[in-house]
N, C-alpha and C positions, 0 to 999 in steps of 0.2 A: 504494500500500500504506500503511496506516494503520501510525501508529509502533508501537501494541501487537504489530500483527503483524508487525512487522520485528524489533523485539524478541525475540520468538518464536521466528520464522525464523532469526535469529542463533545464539540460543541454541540448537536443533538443528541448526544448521550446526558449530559449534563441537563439541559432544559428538560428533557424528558424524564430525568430521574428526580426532578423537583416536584414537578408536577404529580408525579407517581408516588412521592414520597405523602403529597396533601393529598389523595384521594384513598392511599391507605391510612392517613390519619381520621378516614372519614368525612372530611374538607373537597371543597371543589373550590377551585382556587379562583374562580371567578367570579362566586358568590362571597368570598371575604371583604371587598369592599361594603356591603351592603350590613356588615354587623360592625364598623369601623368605630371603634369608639376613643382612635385617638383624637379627633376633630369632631365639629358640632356641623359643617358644613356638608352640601349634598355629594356624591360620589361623582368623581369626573374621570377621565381617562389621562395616564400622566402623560406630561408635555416634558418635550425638550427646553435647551433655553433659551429657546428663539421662540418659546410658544407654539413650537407645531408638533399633535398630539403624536403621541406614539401609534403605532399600529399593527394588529397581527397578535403573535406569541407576545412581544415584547409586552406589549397592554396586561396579559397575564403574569408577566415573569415579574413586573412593578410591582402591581398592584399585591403580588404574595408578600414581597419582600418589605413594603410600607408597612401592610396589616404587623411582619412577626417583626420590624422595628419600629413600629407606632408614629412612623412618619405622617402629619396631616397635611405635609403640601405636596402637590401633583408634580413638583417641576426636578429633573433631574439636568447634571452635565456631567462632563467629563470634567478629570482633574487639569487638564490641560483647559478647557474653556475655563474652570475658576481661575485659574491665574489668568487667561486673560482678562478679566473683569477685574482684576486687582484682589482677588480673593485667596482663600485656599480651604483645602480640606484637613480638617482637625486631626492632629496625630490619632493614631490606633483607627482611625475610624475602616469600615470594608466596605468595596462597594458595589454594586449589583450588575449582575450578566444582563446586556443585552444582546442581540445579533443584528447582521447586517447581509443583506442575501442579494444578488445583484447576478446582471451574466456581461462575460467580457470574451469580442468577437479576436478569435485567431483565426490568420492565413495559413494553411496550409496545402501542400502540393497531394493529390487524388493518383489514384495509380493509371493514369493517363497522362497523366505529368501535368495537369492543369492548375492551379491556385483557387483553392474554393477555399471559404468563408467558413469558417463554424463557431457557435453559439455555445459558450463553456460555461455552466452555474457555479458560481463560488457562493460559500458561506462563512464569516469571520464574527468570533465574540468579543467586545469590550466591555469596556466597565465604566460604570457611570454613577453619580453620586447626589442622594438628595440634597437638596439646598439644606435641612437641616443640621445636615455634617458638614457645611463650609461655614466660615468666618469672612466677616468682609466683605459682603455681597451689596451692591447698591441694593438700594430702597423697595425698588421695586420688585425684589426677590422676595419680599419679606411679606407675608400677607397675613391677617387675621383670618380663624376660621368664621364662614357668616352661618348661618341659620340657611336653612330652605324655605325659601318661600312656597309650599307645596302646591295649596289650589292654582296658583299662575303656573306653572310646570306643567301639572297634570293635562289645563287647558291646551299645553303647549303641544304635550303628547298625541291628545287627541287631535288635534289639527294637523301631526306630521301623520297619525296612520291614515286620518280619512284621504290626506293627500294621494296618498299610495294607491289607490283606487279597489283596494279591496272588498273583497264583499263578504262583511260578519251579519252571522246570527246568533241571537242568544234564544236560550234553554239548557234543559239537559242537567246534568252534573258532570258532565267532562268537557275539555276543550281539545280541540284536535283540528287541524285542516284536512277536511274530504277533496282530494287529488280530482275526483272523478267529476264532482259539482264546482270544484275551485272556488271554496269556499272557508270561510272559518267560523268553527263553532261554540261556543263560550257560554257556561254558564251566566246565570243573571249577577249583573253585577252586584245584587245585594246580597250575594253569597258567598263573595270574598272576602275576605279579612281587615283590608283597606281597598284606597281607590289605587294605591304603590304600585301592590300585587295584583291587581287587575291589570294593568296598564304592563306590568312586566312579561304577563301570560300572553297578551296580545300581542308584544314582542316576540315573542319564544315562536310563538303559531306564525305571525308573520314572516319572520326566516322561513319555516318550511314553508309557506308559499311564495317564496324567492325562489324555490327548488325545480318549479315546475317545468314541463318542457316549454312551455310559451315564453318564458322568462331566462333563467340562468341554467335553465337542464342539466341541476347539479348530477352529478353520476358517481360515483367511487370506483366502478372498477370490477376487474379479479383480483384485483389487491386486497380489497376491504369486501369480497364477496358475500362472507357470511359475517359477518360486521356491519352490513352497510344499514342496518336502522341504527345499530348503539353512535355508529359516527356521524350519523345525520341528527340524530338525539344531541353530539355533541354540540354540531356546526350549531345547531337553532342554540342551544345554551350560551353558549360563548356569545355568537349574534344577537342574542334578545341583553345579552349584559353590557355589550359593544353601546348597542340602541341605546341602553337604558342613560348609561355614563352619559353620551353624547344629551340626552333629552332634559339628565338632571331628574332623573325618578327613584325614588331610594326606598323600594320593597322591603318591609319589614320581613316578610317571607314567602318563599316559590313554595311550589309545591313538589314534592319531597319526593328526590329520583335515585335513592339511593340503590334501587333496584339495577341499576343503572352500572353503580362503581363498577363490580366484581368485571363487568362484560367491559367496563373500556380499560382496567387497569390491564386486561389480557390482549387488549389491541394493543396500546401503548408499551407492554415489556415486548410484544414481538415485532415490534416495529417503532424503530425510536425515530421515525421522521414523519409517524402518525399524527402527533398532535400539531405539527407544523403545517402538515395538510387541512386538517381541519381547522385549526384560526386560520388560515390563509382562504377558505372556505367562508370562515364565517363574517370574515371580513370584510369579502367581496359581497354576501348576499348584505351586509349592513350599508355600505357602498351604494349599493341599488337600489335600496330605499331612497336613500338621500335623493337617489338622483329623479326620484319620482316628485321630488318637493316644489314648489313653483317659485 
């Protein structure tokens, strides 16, 4: 194995053995923002420190590492951007994996002797560091936790799904989207616990109907053949917590898929570039929302 792909392979080994580590504690590492009690403020997706949000895996590999270091601000750098800012990061402090996955085109000559093009995927990890482990940071690093304004949120939320142009129904006691009606189905909302947790299930169902074939005709594969409900179980999870961050909606509680753990933690140890496909998965179908927005 050549060092870039060992590299590689580390760096998916690592992400994935974090992630594997919180789902055998029980934990799903993307519903910890939402029991966050180191800040009073609603859950957002971390940012870089130019302010542009993270996205994919990384969104989850932060947001673990805030919750098990009680970080309440969203904005991460590197050690190198603190000192540009005139800053630094505090002795002893550690600081958290992120990745960076990109392709870079080489020439090479074809057994005709011709010069063809090809398209080579690299993957590299760094490390990066909450603003609450630097010193020194201008002003505007430094933010108070605020409160959530909920009912203006919620209103907010509803205004992006009806954007979307989907079509709910309510009754019943389960929610689900019917493939064959392209529809989504939802109990009455006075049967949920809050207006949070409503608003978050309609996220969840919304994802899988990003999946459709008129839409994003998500597929898996012979990869993930006998997998492919628990990874689409995932993609909508990750994406309804993608949505939620982005909307500013902070579910007191989902509804409870621990049935769920045992069947992904058996995808993720036989495949450590499993959950990388799926956030890159759930990313795209949260993407396609947006882009239904006017």
């Amino acid at each position: 194995m050549s060092k870039t792909n060992s590299v590689r392979t580390d760096v998916y080994a690592r992400v994935t053995d974090r992630i594997v580590a919180d789902l055998e504690a029980g934990t799903r590492p993307w519903m910890k923002p939402w029991s966050n009690s180191a800040g009073n403020g609603p859950v957002a997706r971390p940012l870089r420190h130019n302010s542009v949000p993270y996205r994919g895996v990384n969104v989850l590999m932060l947001w673990a590492d805030a919750m098990d270091k009680g970080f309440s601000s969203p904005v991460w750098m590197t050690y190198q951007q603190a000192q540009d800012l005139g800053a630094h990061v505090r002795k002893g402090e550690t600081g958290s994996l992120v990745v960076y996955a990109d392709r870079f085109t080489k020439t090479e000559t074809n057994g005709e002797g011709q010069d063809v093009e090809r398209e080579i995927p690299f993957m590299k990890g760094y490390t990066v560091f909450n603003v609450e482990q630097i010193e020194g940071l201008p002003g505007e690093y430094i933010t108070e936790p605020t409160s959530a304004g909920n009912a203006e949120q919620i209103a907010s939320a509803e205004t992006f799904f009806a954007a979307t142009g989907a079509k709910f129904q309510h009754g019943g006691s389960r929610a689900f989207y019917a493939p064959s009606q392209d529809l989504i189905q939802l109990p009455p909302l006075a049967t949920f616990r809050d207006s949070e947790s409503y608003a978050a299930t309609k996220a969840h169902e919304l994802i899988h109907w990003t999946g459709n074939d008129q839409r994003l005709a998500r597929q898996f594969g012979k990869r993930f053949a006998d997998d492919a409900y628990a990874v689409e179980e995932l993609v909508a999870e990750m994406g309804a917590a993608f949505l939620c961050a982005d909307l500013g909606v902070t579910p007191e509680t989902l509804p409870d898929h621990a049935d769920y753990l045992a069947h992904w933690l058996s995808v993720l140890k036989n495949d450590k570039r499993a959950i990388f496909t799926a956030a890159a998965q759930a990313q795209r179908a949260a993407d396609y929302l947006h882009s239904l927005q006017q």
